[in-house]
C-alpha positions in Angstrom: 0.0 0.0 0.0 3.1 2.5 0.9 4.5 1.6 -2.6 1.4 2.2 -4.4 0.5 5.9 -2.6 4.4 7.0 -3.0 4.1 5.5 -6.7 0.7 7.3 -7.3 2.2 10.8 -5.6 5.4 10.4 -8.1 3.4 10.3 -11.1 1.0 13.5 -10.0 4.4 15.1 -9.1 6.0 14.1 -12.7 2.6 14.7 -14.6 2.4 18.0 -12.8 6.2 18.9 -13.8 5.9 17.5 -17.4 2.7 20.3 -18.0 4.4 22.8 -16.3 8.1 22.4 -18.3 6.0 21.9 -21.4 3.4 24.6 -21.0 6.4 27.6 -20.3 8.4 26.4 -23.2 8.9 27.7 -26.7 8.9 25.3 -29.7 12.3 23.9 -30.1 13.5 25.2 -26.8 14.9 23.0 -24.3 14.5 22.9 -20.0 17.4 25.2 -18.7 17.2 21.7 -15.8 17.4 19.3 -18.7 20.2 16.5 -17.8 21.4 13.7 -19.2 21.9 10.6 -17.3 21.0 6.6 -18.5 17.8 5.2 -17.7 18.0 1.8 -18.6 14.1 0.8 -20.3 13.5 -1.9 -22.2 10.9 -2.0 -25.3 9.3 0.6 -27.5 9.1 3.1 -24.5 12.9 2.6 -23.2 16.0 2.5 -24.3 17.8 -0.1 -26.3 20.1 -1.1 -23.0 18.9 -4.4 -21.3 20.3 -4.8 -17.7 19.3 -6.3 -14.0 18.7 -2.0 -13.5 15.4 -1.4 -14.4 12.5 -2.8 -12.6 8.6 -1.6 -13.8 6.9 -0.2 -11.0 4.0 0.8 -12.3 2.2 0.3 -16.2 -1.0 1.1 -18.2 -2.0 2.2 -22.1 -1.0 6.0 -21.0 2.6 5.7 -18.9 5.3 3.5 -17.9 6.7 4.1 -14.6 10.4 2.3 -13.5 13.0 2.4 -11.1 16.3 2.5 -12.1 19.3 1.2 -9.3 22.7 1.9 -10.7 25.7 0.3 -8.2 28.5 2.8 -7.0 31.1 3.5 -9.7 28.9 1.1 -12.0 29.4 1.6 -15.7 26.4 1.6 -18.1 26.7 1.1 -21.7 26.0 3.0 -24.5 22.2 2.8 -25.4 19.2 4.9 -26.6 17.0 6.8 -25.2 13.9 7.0 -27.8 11.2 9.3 -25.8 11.3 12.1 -23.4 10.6 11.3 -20.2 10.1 12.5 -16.2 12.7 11.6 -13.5 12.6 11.9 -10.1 15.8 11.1 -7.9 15.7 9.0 -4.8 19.5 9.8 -4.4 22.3 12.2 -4.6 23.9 12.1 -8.2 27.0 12.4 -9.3 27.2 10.9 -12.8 29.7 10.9 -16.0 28.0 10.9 -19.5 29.7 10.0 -22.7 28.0 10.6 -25.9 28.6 8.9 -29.5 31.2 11.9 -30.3 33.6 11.2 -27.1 32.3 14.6 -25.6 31.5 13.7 -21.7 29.6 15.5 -18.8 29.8 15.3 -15.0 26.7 16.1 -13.0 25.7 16.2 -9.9 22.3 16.5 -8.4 20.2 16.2 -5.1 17.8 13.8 -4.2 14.1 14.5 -4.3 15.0 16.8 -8.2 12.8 16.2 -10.5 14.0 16.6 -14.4 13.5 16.4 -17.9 14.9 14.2 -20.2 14.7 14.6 -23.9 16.0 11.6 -26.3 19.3 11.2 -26.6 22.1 8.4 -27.0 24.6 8.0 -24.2 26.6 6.0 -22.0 26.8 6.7 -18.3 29.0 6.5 -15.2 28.2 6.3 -11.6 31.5 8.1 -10.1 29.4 8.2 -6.9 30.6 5.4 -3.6 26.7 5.3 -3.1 24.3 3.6 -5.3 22.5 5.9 -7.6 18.0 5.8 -7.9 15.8 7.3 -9.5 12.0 6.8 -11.1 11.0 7.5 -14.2 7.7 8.0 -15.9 7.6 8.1 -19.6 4.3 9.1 -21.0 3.2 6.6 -24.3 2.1 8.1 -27.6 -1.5 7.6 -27.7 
């Protein structure tokens, strides 16, 4: 029952986020919070990486909703991410991406942020001692 209400309060949280980010932005223009880090889905919703990191918490006809555990210092391969998507950290972050071209980025965020993540291709780093978790809601073409 805990699961379910703090699953339930995510997604209002992430729908609520998702309107707001979309409903101040200009075509083509992208979220000043934007960041990139891997979130490892599976299917026509996720990305094209397959690993023991995702679990699906939560899944109708209109969103998917997953947790993603990434170990400390854990690598992650290079994989796509095909839709934009909500995530909500249950951890501190402090993350390496490396995209297609070499070019890398370190990041570093609090728990409870909640971001937006546009599609992308990227492999990721975990330069953290802690594990790394997050949730993420993507929102299905209907």
């Amino acid at each position: 029952m805990k699961m379910k209400m703090i699953l339930a309060l995510g997604f209002l949280v992430c729908v609520g986020t998702t309107w707001v980010v979309l409903a101040h932005q200009q075509p083509g223009q992208r979220d000043s919070r934007e960041r990139i880090y891997p979130t490892l889905f599976q299917g026509e919703h996720g990305s094209t990486h397959h690993g023991p990191h995702m679990k699906v918490e939560f899944e109708n006809e209109l969103v998917q909703v997953s947790r993603v555990r990434i170990a400390p210092h854990e690598k992650i391969p290079m994989h796509d991410i095909p839709s934009p998507r909500v995530q909500i950290l249950l951890t501190d972050e402090h993350l390496r991406i490396t995209f297609p071209n070499g070019e890398t980025r370190e990041e570093s965020h609090k728990a409870g942020e909640t971001v937006w993540l546009e599609p992308q291709k990227h492999a990721g780093e975990n330069l953290s001692d802690s594990p790394l978790e997050f949730i993420t809601v993507v929102p299905k073409k209907q």
